[in-house]
N, C-alpha and C positions, 0 to 999 in steps of 0.2 A: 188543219195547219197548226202546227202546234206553236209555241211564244217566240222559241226562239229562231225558227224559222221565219214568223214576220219580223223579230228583229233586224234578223240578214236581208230580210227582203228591203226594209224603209232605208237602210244603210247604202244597201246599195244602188237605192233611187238617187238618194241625197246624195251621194258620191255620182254619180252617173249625170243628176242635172248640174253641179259644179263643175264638173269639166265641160258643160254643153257651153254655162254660161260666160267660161274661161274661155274656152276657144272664140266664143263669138262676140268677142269684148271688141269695141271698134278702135280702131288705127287714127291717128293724126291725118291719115286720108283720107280717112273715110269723114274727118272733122271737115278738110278741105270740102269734098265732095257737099256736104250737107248745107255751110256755110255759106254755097253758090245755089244748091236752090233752096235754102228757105229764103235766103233774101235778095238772089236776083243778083249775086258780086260777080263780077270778073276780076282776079286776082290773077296775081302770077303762081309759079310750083309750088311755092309753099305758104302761098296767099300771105306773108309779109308785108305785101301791100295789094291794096284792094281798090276796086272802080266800082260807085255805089250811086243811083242815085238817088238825091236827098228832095221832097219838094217840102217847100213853104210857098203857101197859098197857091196862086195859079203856077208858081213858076217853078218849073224842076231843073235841078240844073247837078251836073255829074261831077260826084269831090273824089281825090285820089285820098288816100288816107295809108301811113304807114302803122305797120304794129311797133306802140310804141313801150308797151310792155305786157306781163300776161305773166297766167300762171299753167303750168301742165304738170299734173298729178295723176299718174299712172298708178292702180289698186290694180289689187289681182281680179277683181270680177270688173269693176270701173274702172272710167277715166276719164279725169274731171279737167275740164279746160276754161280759160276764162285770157281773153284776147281783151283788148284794147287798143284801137286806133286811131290816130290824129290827123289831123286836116294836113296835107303839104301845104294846102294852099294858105288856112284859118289855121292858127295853132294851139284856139284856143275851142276848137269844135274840135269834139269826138264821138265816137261809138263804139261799145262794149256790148260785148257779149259773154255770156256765161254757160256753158253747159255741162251734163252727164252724159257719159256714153254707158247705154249698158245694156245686153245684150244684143249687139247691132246696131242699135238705133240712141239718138239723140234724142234728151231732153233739156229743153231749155231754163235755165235759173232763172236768168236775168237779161234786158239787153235794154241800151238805155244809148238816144241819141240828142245830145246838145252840148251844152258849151261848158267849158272847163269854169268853177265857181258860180255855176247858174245852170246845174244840171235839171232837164227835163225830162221826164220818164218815162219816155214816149218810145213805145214800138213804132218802127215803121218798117211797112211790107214790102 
């Protein structure tokens, strides 16, 4: 095989896995979709507001929470999302999440659930 024949060849791997990963960059839906099982939400269409439940200590008890702001950054191979939702009920309890979408699948930054100036960095499942 001579040089410049593997040249065409790595060229057109590398062009060939960019559109694989371009096509299979995930949707805002597929954000929806992930959002409900990793953490167990029932949300409305386009999960604006969410049904979560929260426990401290023995007792669990289920908060509605609206999105009360966020960021969504669409890249050509990624897409970076980052939600945050507030208590209807507490205005001053939220939860955030952060992630990357890339190639299909979600990974997660960040996600942090307590109280607005007395943030706690606490996952919960």
């Amino acid at each position: 095989m001579s040089k410049r024949s593997t040249i065409l060849f790595l060229i057109g791997l590398i062009i060939t896995l960019c559109i694989i990963t371009i096509l299979n960059k995930p949707t805002e839906k597929d954000f929806t979709l992930w959002l409900q099982e990793e953490y167990n939400i029932d949300c409305n269409e386009d999960c604006s507001i969410i049904e979560k439940d929260s426990g401290e200590g023995n007792i669990t008890e289920r908060i509605k929470l609206a999105n009360g702001n966020g960021a969504y950054t669409p890249g050509l191979f990624t897409l970076r999302i980052n939600r945050h939702y507030i208590s209807l009920n507490d205005p001053d309890r939220i939860f955030s999440v952060g992630v990357i979408g890339f190639n299909g699948r979600f990974y997660e930054i960040n996600s942090e659930i307590g109280l607005l100036g007395n943030r706690e960095g606490t996952r919960s499942d």
